[in-house]
N, C-alpha and C positions, 0 to 999 in steps of 0.2 A: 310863606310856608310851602306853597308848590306853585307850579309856572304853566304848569303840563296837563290838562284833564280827560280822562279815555271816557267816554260814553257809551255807556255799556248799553246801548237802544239802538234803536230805527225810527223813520219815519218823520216824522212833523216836533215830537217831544225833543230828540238828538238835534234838528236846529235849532229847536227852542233854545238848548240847553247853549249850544255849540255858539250862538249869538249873545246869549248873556256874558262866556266865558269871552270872547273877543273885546266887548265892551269891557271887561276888566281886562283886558291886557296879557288875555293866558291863551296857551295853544290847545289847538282841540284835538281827539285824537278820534278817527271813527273806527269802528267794527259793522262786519258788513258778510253776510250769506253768500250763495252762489245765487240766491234772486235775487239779490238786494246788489250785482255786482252797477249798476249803472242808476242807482238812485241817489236821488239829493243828495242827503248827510255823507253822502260817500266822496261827491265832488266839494260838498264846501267845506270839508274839517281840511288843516290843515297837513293829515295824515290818514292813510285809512291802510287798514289788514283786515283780510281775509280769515273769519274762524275757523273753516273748513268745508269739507267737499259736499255734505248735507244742505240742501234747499229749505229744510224746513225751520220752522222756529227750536229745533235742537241747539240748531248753532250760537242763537243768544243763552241758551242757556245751560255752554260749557264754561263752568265757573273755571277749570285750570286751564284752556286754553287763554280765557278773559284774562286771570293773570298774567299768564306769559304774553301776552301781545302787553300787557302794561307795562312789564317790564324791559320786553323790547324797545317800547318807544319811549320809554323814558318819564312816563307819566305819574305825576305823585300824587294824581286823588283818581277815584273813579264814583262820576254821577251815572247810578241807574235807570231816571227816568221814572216810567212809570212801568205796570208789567213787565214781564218775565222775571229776573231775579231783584226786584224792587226789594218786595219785601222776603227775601231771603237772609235770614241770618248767618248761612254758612258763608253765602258769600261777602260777608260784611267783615267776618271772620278771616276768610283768605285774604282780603284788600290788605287789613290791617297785617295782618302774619308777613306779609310780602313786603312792608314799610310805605305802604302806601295810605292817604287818606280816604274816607269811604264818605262822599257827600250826601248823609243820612240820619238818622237816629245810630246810636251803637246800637251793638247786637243784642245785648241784655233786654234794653226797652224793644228791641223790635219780638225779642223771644215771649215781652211780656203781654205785647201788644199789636204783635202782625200775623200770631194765630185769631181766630175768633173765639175761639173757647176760653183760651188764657185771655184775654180783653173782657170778655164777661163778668169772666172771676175779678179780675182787677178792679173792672166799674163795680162791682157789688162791695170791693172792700172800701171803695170811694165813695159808695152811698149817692151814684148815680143809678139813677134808674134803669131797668134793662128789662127788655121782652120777655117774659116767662120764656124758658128753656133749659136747656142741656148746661152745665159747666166743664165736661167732660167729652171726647172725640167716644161715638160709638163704633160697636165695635159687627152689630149685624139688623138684618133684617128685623131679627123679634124684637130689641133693642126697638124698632121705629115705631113697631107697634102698640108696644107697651107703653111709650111717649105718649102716641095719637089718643087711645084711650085715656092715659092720665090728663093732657091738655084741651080734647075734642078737637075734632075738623076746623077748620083745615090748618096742618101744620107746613111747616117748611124745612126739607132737608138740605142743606147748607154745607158747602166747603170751608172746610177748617183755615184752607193755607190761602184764600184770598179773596176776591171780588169781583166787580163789575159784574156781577149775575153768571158769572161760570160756576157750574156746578149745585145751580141752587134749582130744582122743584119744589113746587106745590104741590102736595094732597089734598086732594078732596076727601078724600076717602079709602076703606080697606082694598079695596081691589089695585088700587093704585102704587101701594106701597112698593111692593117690589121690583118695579120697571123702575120709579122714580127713584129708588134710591141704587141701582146698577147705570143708570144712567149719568145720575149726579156724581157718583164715582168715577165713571170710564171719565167725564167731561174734566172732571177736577184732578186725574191724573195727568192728562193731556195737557191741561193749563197750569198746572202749577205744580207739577212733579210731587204732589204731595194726595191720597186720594182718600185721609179722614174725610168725616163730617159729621155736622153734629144737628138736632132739630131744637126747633123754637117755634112756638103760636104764630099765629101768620095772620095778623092784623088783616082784617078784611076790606079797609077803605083809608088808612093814612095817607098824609104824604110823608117825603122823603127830605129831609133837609139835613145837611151836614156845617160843621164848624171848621175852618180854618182857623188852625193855630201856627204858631213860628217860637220857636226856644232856642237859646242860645245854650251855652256852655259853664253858664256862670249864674244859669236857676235862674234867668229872668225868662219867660213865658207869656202871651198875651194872643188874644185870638182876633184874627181879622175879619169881625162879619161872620154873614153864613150865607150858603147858598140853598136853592130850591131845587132838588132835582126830580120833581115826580112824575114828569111827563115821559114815561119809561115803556120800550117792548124786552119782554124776554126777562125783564128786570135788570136791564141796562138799560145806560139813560142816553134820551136824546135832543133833550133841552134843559137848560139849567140858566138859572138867574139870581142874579145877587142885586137888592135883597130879596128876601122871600116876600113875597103877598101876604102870609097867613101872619106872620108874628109882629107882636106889639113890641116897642122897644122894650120892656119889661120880658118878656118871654126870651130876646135877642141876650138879654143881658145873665138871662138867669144859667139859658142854656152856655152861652160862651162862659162863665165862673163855672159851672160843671164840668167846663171839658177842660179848661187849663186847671184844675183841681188833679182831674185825673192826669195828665199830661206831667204834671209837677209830680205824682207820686210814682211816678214808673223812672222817675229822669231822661223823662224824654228831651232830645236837641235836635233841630231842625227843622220843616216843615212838615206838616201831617194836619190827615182830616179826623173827624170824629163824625162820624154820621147817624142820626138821629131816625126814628119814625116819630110821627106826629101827628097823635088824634082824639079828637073829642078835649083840645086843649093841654095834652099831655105829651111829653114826648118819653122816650126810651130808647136808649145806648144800643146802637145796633152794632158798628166794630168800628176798626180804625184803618185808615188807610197810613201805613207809615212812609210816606213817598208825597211827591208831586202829584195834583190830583190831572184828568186829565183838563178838567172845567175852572181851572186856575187863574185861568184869562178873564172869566166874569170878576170876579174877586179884584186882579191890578185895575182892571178900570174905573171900579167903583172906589176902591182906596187908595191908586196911585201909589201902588205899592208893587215893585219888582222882586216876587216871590221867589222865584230863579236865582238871580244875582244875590237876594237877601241867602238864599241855601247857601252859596257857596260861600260868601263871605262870614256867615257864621261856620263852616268847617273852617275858616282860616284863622278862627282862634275870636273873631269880633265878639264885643257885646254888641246886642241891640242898640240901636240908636235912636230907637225912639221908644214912648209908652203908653199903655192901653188907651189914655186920656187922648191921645195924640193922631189914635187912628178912627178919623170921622171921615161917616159914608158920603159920596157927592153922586149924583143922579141912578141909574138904573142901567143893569149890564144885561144882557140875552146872549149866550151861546145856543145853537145849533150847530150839531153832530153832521157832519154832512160824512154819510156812510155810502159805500156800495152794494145797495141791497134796494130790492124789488118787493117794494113794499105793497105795490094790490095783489102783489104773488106771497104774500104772507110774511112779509120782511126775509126773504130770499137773498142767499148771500149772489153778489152777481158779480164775476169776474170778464175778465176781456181788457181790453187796450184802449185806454182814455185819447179818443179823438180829438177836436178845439175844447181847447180850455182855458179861461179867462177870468178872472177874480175881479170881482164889485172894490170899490174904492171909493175915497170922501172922508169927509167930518165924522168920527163917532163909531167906523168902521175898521175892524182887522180882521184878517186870514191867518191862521195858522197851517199850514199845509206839506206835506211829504210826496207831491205826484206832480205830475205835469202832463202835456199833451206826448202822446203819444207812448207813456208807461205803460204797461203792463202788468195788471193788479195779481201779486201772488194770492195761490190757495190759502197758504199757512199762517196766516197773521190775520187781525184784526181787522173789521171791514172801514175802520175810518181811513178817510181819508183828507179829510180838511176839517176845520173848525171855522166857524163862521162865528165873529163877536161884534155885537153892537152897544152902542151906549147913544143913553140920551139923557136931558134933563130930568126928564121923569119914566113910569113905563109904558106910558103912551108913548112918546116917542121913540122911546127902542125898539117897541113893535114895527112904529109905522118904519125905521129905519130899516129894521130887520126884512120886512116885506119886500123894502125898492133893494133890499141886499140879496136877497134869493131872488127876484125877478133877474138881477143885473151877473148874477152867478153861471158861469157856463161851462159842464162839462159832459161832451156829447161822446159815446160812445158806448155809456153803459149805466146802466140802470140805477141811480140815486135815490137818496132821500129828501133833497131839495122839491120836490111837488108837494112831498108828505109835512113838510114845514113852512108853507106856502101853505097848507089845508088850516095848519094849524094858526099860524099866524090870525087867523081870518075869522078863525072858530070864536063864537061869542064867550063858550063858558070858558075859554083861556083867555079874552079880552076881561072877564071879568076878576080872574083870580083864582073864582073857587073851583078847584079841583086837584085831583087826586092823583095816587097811582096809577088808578083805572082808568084816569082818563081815555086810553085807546082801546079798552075793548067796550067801556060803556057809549062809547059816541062811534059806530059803525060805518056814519056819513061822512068821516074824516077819510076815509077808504076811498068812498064813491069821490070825493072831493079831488083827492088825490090821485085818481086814475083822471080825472077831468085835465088839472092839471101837468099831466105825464102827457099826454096824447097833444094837447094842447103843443106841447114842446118844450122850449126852454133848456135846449141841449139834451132831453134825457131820452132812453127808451125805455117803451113800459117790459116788454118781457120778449127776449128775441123769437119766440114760435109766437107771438104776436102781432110785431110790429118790423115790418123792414128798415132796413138801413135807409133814417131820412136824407134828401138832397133838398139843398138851400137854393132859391134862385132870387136872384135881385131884378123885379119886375118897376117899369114905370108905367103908370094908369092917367091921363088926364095931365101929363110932369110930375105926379107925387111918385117918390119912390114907395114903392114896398119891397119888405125881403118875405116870402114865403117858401115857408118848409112843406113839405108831400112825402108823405108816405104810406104806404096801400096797408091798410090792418088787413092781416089774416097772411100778407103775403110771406115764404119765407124770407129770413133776418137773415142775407148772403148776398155780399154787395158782389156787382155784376164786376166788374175789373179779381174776381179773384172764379177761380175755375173749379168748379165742381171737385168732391173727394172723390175717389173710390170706393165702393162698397167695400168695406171691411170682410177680412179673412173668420171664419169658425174661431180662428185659434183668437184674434185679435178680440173678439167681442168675449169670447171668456175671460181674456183679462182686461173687460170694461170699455174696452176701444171704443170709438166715438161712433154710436149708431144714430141718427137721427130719421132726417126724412128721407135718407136710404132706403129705411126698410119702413115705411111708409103704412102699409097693412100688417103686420105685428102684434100680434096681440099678447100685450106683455106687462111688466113694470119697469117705466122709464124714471134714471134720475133725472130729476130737474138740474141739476147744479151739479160742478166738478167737484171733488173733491176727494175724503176716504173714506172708503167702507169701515164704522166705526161697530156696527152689530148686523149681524144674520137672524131675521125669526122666518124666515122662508126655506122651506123644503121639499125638492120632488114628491108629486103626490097631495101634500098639502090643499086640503078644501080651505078656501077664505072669504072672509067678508067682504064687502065693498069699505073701504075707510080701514079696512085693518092692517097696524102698522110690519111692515116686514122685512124693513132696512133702516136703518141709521147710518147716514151720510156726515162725514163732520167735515166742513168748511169755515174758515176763517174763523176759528176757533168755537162755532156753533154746533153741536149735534139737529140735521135738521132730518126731521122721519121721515120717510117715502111708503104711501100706503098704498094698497089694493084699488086699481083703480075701478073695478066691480067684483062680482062675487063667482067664483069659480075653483076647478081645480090645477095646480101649478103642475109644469110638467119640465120644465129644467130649470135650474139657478144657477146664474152662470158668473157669478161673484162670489169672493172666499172675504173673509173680514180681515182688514188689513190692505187690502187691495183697491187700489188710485181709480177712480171712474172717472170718466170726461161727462160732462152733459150731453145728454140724452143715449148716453147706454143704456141696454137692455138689461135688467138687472136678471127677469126672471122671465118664462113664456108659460102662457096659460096652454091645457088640454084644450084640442079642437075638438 
């Protein structure tokens, strides 16, 4: 039916995709940024175009230029991957209008089921259970209020147009209302060009588990397993396992015939998740991911099932080839998220240039990964950057796998979540099962564990005004080798082969230029992290608190706050919103 497939992504998903497509015999086609001009997916498709002159994640998400590069190259399907125009309906629309195939659900099931408010409504006519909430995109503030009153504290305000935790706050309470939901907006137009949202009660201690299902075109439908994703910051997830801990085969059974119910009445075809909360023995329809999930990987290992390959080969017109009966689970899968972010600095997005980098291997082990030694981690995208998957007989030994997989994992030059998965690994109430969502903010010694960890070594740095650039030296003691790492805490992170900046110009620092231990006595508000000024609540004159927030920073798709670092009065602000900061610019300077 097509020969040719364009991949409408980046990163780690686009080989994923780009390897399944070789393995069937078809050409790959890549799209590719001005950041993205010397990344992976860009040397192994067998074609790669340029969207345009934009660095930012704009560029995946020009649906008519995506076209026209499709048709330039000749491609007759186009696989989205996961994020950015995944679950876009319009662009599911133009694939098709152009004669091209769209390797996804049609547009219909995705319009029924790739908002969250239309999927609520759907599960309620399927007599799936769903969270108390909204079925309708609000339209203001009072609108949240009059929710929060109708359902009590704490609610959740929620993007209408997608997932992974963009765009979603918690309230606690009235005073909160109105940051969280200007926030939740700015975040969820940024991410998904769409900036409804709607609220739902905000379960206070579930987990998180979703279903994988796969449909074909011919109304056969069947779900593979579920997976466990509750070990979450920000309410993005950073471990996921198949199976879950928490469910009986009965609960496995009851929950997958609810979601291929729902999936069968929308006409859904292709692969897609349903994602569940689950508590006090009960779950509820929380929305649908109509796409490749990112945690996909737990799922083939445990059912030996090529989810990828199975997508496109059902857009190629296949029936299924096998049935519900047919897909039984074999031992235990563990994904970790291996991100860039500085996790004792409060999961901190951390950019810089990936030093050695070397991947674990063996029995039970894969890597998913989009970087390499010596990349260059853009602002605008996502902070993953590898996936780490194990499998073992049972989930003792995927743990104990997982462990000697993040000790043997190495990517030195900039601040990881591998220490924080390593904490976790080790942690008793995840050896045992039970737990939650909450698992990271109720167990605080995952932190301390995890700065142990970091310093410790293992390729990572904990935070650059922390830790200097370590040097490795290969010592012999008595004929035993050692390799010891050294480096001075406190000292600055500026390896000596590179020569000092210049103090930046008045003009340079107004627009964010890079102040650091330049101006050394300053007394100011510094960003921690590059990125863009995503909100201003700071103004000449302004008296502040200590901890009170007065910028929003948004990197790698995160809004992350930058507050008062004591209490005083501001006396210039020398950042406009909209406007790029490097780390550690001077945001604002206090009255002397």
């Amino acid at each position: 039916m097509f020969n040719t497939v364009l991949v409408a992504n980046r990163g780690e998903i686009a080989l994923r995709v780009m390897r399944a497509c070789h393995e069937l015999g078809l050409r790959c086609i890549a799209v590719y940024s001005e950041a993205d001009r010397d990344a992976l997916h860009v040397h192994y498709a067998d074609e790669a175009y340029l969207l345009g002159p934009a660095p930012s994640s704009e560029s995946y998400l020009n649906i008519e230029r995506i076209i026209a590069v499709a048709k330039q190259s000749g491609a007759g399907a186009i696989h989205p991957g996961y994020g950015f125009l995944a679950e876009n309906a319009d662009f599911v629309r133009a694939a098709i209008d152009a004669g091209m195939v769209f390797i996804g659900p049609p547009a219909k099931a995705m319009d029924r089921m790739g908002g969250k408010v239309a999927a609520r409504r759907e599960a309620t006519d399927a007599k799936v259970p769903v969270v108390p909430g909204t079925l309708k995109a609000l339209d203001s503030v009072a609108d949240v209020q009059g929710l929060a009153e109708e359902y009590g504290y704490p609610i959740a305000i929620k993007a209408v147009g997608g997932g992974g935790g963009r765009g979603l706050r918690v309230v606690q309470g009235p005073a909160e209302i109105e940051a969280a939901f200007e926030s939740a907006r700015r975040e969820a137009e940024v991410a998904f060009k769409n900036s409804a949202l709607y609220v739902e009660k905000y379960l206070d201690n579930p987990r998180h588990i979703e279903i994988q299902i796969m449909a074909d075109a011919h109304g056969n439908v069947v779900y593979v397993g579920e997976r466990d994703c509750s070990i979450q910051r920000r309410h993005q997830k950073l471990v996921e396992e198949c199976p879950s801990p928490a469910l009986t085969p009965e609960l496995r059974t009851e929950m997958g015939a609810a979601s291929v119910r729902l999936a069968k009445s929308v006409g859904y075809v292709g692969a897609g998740t349903l994602e569940f909360l689950f508590q006090d023995g009960k779950f509820y329809f929380l929305e649908m991911n109509t796409r490749i999930q990112v945690e996909h990987t737990v799922t083939e290992m445990v059912y030996g099932l090529d989810l990828v390959k199975t997508q496109i080969r059902v857009a190629q017109g296949e029936r299924l080839w096998f049935t519900q009966e047919d897909l039984v689970p074999h031992g235990h899968s563990i994904e970790c998220r291996i991100n860039a972010e500085d996790v004792v600095a409060g999961f901190r997005p951390a950019l810089g240039t990936i030093g050695a980098y070397s991947e674990p291997a063996d029995l039970g082990i894969r890597v998913a990964s989009g970087v390499r030694s010596g990349w260059t981690i853009p602002q605008y995208y996502d902070s993953l950057l590898a996936k780490l998957v194990t499998w073992g007989q049972d989930r003792t030994e995927a743990i104990a796998r997982m462990r000697r997989a993040l000790k043997d994992f190495k990517i030195e030059g900039v601040a990881t979540t591998i220490p924080f998965h390593q904490a976790t690994m080790e942690h008793s109430v995840f050896a045992s099962g039970d737990f939650s969502v909450n698992f990271i903010p109720r167990h605080p010694e995952l932190i301390e564990t995890t700065a142990k960890y970091t310093i410790a070594g293992n390729g990572q740095v904990a935070s650059p005004e922390d830790v200097a650039d370590p040097r490795s030296f290969a010592v012999e003691v008595n004929g035993r080798r050692f390799s010891v790492r050294v480096a001075e805490i406190g000292a600055p992170a500026v390896s000596a082969s590179v020569a000092p900046k210049k103090a930046p110009t008045a003009n340079q620092r107004r627009k964010g230029a890079r102040a650091t231990a330049l101006e050394p006595k300053i007394d100011g508000v510094i960003s921690p992290i590059q990125g863009t000024i995503a909100a201003v609540r700071a103004k000449p004159g302004q008296e502040v608190e200590a901890g009170q927030i007065l910028f929003v920073v948004e990197a790698m798709k995160m809004e992350n706050e930058i507050t008062a670092p004591h209490a005083g009065v501001l006396s210039e602000v020398r950042i406009k919103q909209g406007e790029a900061v490097e780390a550690g610019a001077v945001l604002a300077t206090y009255q002397s």
